[in-house]
C-alpha positions as CSV (number, residue, x, y, z in Angstrom):
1,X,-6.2,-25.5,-23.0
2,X,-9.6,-25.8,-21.2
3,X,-12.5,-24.1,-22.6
4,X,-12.4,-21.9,-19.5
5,X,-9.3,-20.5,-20.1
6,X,-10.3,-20.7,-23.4
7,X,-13.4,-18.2,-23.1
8,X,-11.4,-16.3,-20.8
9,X,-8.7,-15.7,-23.2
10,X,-11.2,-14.1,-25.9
11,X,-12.8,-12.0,-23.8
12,X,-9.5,-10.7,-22.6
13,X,-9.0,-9.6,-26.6
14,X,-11.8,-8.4,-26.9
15,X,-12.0,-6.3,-23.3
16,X,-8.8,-6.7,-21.6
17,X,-7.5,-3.2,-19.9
18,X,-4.3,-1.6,-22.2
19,X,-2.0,-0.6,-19.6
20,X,1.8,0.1,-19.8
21,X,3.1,-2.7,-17.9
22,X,1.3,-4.8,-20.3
23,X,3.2,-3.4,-23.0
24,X,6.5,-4.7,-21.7
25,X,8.8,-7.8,-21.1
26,X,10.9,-6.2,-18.9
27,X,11.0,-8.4,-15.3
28,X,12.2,-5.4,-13.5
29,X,9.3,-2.8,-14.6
30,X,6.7,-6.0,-14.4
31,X,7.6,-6.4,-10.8
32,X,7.3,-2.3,-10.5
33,X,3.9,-2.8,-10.7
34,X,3.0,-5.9,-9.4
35,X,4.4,-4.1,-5.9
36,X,2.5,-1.0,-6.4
37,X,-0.4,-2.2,-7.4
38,X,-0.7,-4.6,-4.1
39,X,-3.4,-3.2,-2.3
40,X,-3.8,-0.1,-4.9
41,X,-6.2,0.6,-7.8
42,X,-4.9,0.1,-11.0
43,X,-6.6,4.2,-11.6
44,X,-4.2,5.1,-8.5
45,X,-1.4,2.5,-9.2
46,X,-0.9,4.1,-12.3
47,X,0.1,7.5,-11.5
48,X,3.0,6.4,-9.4
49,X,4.2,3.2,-11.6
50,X,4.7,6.2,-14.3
51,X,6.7,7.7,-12.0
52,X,8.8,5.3,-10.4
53,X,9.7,4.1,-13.9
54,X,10.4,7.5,-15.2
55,X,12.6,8.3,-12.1
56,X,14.3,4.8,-11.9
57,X,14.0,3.6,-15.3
58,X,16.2,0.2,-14.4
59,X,16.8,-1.9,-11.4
60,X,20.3,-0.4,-10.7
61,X,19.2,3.3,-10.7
62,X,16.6,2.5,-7.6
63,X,19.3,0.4,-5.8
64,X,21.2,3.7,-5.9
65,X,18.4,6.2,-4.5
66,X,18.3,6.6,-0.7
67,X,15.2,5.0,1.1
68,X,14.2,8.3,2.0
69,X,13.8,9.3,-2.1
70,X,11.9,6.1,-3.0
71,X,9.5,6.6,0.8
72,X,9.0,10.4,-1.2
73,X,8.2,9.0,-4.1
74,X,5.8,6.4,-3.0
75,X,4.3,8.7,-0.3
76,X,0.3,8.5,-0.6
77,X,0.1,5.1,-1.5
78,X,0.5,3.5,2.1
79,X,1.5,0.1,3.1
80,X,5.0,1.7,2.7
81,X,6.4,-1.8,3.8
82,X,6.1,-2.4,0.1
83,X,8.3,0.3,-0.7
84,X,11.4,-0.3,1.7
85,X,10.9,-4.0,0.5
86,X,11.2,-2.6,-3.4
87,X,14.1,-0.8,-2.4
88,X,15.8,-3.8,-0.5
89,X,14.9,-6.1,-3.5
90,X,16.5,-4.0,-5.9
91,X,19.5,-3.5,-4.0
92,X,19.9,-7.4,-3.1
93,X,19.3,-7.9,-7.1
94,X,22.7,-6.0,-7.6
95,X,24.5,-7.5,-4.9
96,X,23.3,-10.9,-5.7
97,X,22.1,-10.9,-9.0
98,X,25.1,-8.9,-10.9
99,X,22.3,-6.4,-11.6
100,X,19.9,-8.4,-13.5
101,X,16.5,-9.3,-13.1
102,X,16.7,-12.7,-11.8
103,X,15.1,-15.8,-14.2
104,X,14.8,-18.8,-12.4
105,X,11.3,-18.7,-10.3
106,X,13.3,-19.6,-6.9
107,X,15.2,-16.7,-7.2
108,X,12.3,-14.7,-8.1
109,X,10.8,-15.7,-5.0
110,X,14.1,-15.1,-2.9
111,X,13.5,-11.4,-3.6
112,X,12.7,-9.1,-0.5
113,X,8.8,-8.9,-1.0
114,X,8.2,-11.4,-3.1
115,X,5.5,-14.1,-2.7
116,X,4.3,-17.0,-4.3
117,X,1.4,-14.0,-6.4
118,X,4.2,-11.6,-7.4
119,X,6.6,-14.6,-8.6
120,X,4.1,-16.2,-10.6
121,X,3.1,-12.2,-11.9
122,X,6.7,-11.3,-12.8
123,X,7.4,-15.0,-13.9
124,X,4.4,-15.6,-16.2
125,X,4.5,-12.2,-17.7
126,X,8.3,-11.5,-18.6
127,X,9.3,-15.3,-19.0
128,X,5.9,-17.1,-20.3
129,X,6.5,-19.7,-17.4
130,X,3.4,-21.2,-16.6
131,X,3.0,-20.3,-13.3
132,X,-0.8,-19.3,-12.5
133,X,-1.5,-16.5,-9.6
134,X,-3.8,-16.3,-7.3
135,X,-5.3,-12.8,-6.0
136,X,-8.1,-11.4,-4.5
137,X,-9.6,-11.5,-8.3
138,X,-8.7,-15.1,-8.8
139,X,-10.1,-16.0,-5.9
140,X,-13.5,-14.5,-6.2
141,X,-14.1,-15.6,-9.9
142,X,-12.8,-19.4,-9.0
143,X,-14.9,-19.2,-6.3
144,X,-18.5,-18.7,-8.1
145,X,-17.6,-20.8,-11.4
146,X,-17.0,-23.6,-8.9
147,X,-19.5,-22.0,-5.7
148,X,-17.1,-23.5,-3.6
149,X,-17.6,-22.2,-0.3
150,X,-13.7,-23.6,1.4
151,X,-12.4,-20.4,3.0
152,X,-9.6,-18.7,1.0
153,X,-8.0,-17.3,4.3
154,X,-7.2,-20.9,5.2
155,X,-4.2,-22.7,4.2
156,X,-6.9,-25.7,2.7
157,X,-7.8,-23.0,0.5
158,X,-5.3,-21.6,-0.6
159,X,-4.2,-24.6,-1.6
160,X,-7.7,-25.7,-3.3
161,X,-7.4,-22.4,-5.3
162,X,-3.8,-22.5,-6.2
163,X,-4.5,-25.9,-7.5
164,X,-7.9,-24.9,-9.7
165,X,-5.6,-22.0,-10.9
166,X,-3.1,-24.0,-12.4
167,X,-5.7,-26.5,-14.1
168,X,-7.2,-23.6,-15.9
169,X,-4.5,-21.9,-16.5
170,X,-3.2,-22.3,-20.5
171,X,0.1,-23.4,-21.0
172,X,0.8,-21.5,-24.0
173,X,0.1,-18.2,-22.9
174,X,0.2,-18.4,-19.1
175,X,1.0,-14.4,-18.6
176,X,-2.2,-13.7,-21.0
177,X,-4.4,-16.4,-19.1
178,X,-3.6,-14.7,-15.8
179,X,-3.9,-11.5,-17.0
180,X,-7.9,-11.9,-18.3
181,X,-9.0,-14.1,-15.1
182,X,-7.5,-11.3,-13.0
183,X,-9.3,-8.4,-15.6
184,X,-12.4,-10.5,-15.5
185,X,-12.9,-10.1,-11.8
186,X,-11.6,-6.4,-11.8
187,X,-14.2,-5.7,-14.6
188,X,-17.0,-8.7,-14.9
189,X,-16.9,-10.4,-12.0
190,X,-16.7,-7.5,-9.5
191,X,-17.3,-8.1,-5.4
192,X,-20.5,-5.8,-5.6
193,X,-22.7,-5.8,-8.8
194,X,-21.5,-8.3,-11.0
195,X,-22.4,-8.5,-14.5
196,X,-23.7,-11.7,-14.9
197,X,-26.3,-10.4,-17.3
198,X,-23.0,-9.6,-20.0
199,X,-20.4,-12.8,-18.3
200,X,-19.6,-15.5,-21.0
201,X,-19.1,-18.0,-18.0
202,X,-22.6,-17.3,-16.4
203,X,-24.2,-20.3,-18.3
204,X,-20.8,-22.4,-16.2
205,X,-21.2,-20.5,-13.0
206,X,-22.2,-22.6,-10.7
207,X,-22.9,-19.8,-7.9
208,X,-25.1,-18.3,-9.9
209,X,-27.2,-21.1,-11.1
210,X,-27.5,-21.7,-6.8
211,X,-28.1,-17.8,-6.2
212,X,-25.0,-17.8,-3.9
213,X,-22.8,-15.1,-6.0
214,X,-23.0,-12.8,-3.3
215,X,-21.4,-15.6,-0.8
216,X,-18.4,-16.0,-2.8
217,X,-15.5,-16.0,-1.7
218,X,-16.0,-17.2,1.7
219,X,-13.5,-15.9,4.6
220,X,-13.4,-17.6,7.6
221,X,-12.3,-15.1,10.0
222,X,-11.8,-10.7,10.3
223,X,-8.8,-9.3,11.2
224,X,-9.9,-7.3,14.8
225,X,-9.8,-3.3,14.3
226,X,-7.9,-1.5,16.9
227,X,-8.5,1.8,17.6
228,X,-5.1,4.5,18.6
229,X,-4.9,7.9,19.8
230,X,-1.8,9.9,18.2
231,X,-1.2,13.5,19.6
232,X,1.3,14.8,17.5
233,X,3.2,18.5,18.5
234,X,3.6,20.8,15.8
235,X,6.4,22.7,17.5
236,X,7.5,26.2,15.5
237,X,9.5,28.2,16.4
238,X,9.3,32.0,16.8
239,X,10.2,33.1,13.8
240,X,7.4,30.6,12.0
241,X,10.0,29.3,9.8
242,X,10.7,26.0,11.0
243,X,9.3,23.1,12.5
244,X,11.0,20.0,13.8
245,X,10.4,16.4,12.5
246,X,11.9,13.0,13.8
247,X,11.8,10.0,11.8
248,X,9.3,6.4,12.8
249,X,12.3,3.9,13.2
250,X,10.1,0.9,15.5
251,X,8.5,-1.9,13.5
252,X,4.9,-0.2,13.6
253,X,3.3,1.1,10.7
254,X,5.0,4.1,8.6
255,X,8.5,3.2,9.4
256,X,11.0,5.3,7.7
257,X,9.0,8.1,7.2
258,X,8.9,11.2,9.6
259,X,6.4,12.7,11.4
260,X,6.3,15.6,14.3
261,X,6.8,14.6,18.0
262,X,4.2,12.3,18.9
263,X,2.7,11.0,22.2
264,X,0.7,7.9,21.8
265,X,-1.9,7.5,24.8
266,X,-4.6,4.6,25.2
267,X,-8.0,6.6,24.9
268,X,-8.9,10.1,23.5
269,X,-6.9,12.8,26.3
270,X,-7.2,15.8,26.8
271,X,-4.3,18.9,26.5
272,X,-4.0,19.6,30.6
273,X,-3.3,16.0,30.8
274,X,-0.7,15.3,27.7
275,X,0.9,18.3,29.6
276,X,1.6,16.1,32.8
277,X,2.5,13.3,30.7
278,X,6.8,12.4,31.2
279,X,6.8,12.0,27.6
280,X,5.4,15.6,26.6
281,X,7.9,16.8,29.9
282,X,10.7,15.0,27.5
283,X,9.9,16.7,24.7
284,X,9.6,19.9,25.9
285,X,12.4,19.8,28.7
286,X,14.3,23.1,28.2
287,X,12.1,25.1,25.8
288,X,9.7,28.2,27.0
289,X,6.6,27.3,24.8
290,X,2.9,28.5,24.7
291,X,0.2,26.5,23.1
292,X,-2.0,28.4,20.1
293,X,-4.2,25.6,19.4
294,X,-5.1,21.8,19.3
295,X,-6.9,20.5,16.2
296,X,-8.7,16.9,16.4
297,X,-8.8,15.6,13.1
298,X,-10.9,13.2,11.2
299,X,-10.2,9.6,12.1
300,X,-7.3,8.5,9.4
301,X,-8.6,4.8,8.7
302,X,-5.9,1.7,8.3
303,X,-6.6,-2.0,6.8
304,X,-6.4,-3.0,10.9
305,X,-6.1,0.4,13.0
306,X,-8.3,3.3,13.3
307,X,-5.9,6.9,14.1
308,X,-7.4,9.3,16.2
309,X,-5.3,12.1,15.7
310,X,-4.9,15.1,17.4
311,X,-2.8,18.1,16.4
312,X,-1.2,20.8,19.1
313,X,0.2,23.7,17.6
314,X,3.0,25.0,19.9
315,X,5.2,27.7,19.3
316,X,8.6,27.5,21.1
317,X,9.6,31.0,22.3
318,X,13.0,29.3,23.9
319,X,14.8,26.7,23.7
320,X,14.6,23.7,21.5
321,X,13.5,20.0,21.7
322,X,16.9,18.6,22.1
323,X,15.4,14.6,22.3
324,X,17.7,12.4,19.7
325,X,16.8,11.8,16.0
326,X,14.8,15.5,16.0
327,X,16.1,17.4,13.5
328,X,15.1,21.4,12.7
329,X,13.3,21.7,9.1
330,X,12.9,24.9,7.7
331,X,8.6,25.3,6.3
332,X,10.6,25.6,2.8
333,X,11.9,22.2,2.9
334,X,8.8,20.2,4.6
335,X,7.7,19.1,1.1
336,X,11.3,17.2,0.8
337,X,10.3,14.7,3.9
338,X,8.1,11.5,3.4
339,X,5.4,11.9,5.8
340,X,2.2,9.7,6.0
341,X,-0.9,10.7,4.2
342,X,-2.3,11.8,7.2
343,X,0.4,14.1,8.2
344,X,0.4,15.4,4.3
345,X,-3.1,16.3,5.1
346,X,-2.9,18.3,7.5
347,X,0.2,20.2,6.5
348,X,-1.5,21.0,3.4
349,X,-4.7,22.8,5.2
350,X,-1.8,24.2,7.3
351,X,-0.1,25.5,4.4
352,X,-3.4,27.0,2.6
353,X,-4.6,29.1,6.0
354,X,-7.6,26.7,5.8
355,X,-7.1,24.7,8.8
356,X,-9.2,27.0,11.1
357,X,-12.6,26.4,9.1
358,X,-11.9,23.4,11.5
359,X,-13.3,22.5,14.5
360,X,-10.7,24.1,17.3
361,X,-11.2,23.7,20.4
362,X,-8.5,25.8,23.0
């Protein structure tokens, strides 16, 4: 064991987080949370690993569920790629697997969703393999012990990393060791602020000692943001009882969950020229309607997109949008649909009267 790992390790008793997927050696509820908590705080990640574990308690209860329960359940967490991928995984674990939790690390990694990270998560933790991860943690505190400036986007680096990882990582208790490097940099060795005045590796940091903590990790590129303009139609009908919803089926972001007839358009536009749009003409082909109001809402704010959202309330005095996959929903039964967060939003200032405090504009 290197004295690294070593020091790591007895910090980790000391000051290691107690949280319940710690508490187990189950592989299946292990890789419950490892999924979740990609690209989630553990304060967030929490919340919903309680409740996917109370809900589907083993891996053959979530291979039963339907996607659109497990998209319901996960719904606020985004990247819901990670969700359809959960449920794929646990189904192909039945089919494949006879139901169990696969052991060897190939298999593991043969799991819809699963990468080298995860693997070596699930592996280390449930089956004391040592197998060392490599996250955005990892990456960062490697990074200033060593002040290696080798971008960790690049496959060199990656492979630089993944190599330091495994030298450091202790043999004996490899799910431990990965756990306290990983705690260290979500509690010592933070991105902004680090406590280097309280580390017990800043006499070893090497970043520190050349005042280049702040440098560390290096990336050598940024993915581009790209901006979209989404007018969605909140169509009710003249009763105000129901609305209608169709379901994201393309491979864009929020597939599988549903949403109100949309109109994507290339720059911010206006209501008298969605109107003359084909696609609105599609929608609408059939129905009498009359437009109460068109709400532009806060840009909604992606890892690579920017949404700029506009909501038209329409009510449809005649008629109905007859456009396949658009189904009727009753107001009562909205809260039964997976919607994205920004949909969820803005039905629930919908749903408390509050959405006029808004800026309107007719």
């Amino acid at each position: 064991m290197s004295s690294l790992s070593s020091i790591l390790l007895a910090w980790y008793a000391r000051c290691g987080r107690d949280l319940p997927w710690r508490r187990t050696r189950d592989p299946y509820l292990i890789w419950l949370s490892e999924v979740i908590l990609q690209q989630t705080r553990v304060a967030q990640g929490w919340e919903y690993y309680e409740r996917f574990a109370a809900r589907f308690p083993d891996v053959q209860s979530l291979a039963a569920a339907s996607q659109d329960e497990v998209l319901k359940l996960w719904q606020g967490l985004g990247y819901y790629s990670r969700a359809r991928n959960l449920h794929a995984a646990a189904r192909q674990i039945v089919e494949c697997f006879g139901g169990r939790f696969p052991h060897d690390p190939a298999d593991v990694r043969s799991l819809r969703g699963v990468g080298d990270y995860t693997a070596a998560a699930i592996c280390s933790a449930a089956y004391d393999l040592p197998m060392a991860v490599v996250d955005g943690n990892v990456f960062r505190v490697l990074s200033r012990i060593y002040d290696l400036d080798a971008p960790i986007d690049t496959a060199a680096g990656r492979r630089l990393f993944a190599r330091l990882a495994d030298e450091l990582l202790d043999r004996t208790a490899p799910g431990a060791c990965n756990q306290a490097i990983m705690d260290f940099g979500a509690l010592v060795c933070t991105p902004a602020a680090p406590r280097c005045g309280e580390c017990p590796l800043s006499d070893r940091c090497r970043a520190r000692e050349a005042g280049t903590v702040d440098c560390r990790p290096v990336k050598q590129g940024r993915a581009v943001v790209r901006d979209r303009w989404f007018h969605y139609l909140h169509l009710l009908d003249a009763t105000g009882e129901g609305t209608w919803l169709c379901r994201r089926e393309s491979d864009d972001i929020w597939r599988g969950l549903y949403e109100f007839p949309m109109i994507e358009t290339d720059r911010a536009t206006d209501f008298a020229a969605l109107v003359s749009d084909p696609r609105f003409g599609r929608w609408m082909e059939g129905c009498v309607w009359q437009r109460l109001k068109s709400l532009s809402w806060p840009v909604h704010k992606l890892s690579h997109r920017q949404i700029h959202a506009t909501f038209h309330q329409i009510v449809v005095t005649e008629g109905r949008p007859c456009v396949e996959g658009v189904l009727y929903v009753a107001a009562a039964d909205l809260g039964d649909y997976a919607v994205p967060r920004l949909i969820e939003s803005y039905l629930d200032q919908y749903a408390a009267g509050t959405a006029g405090r808004r800026r309107w504009r007719e």
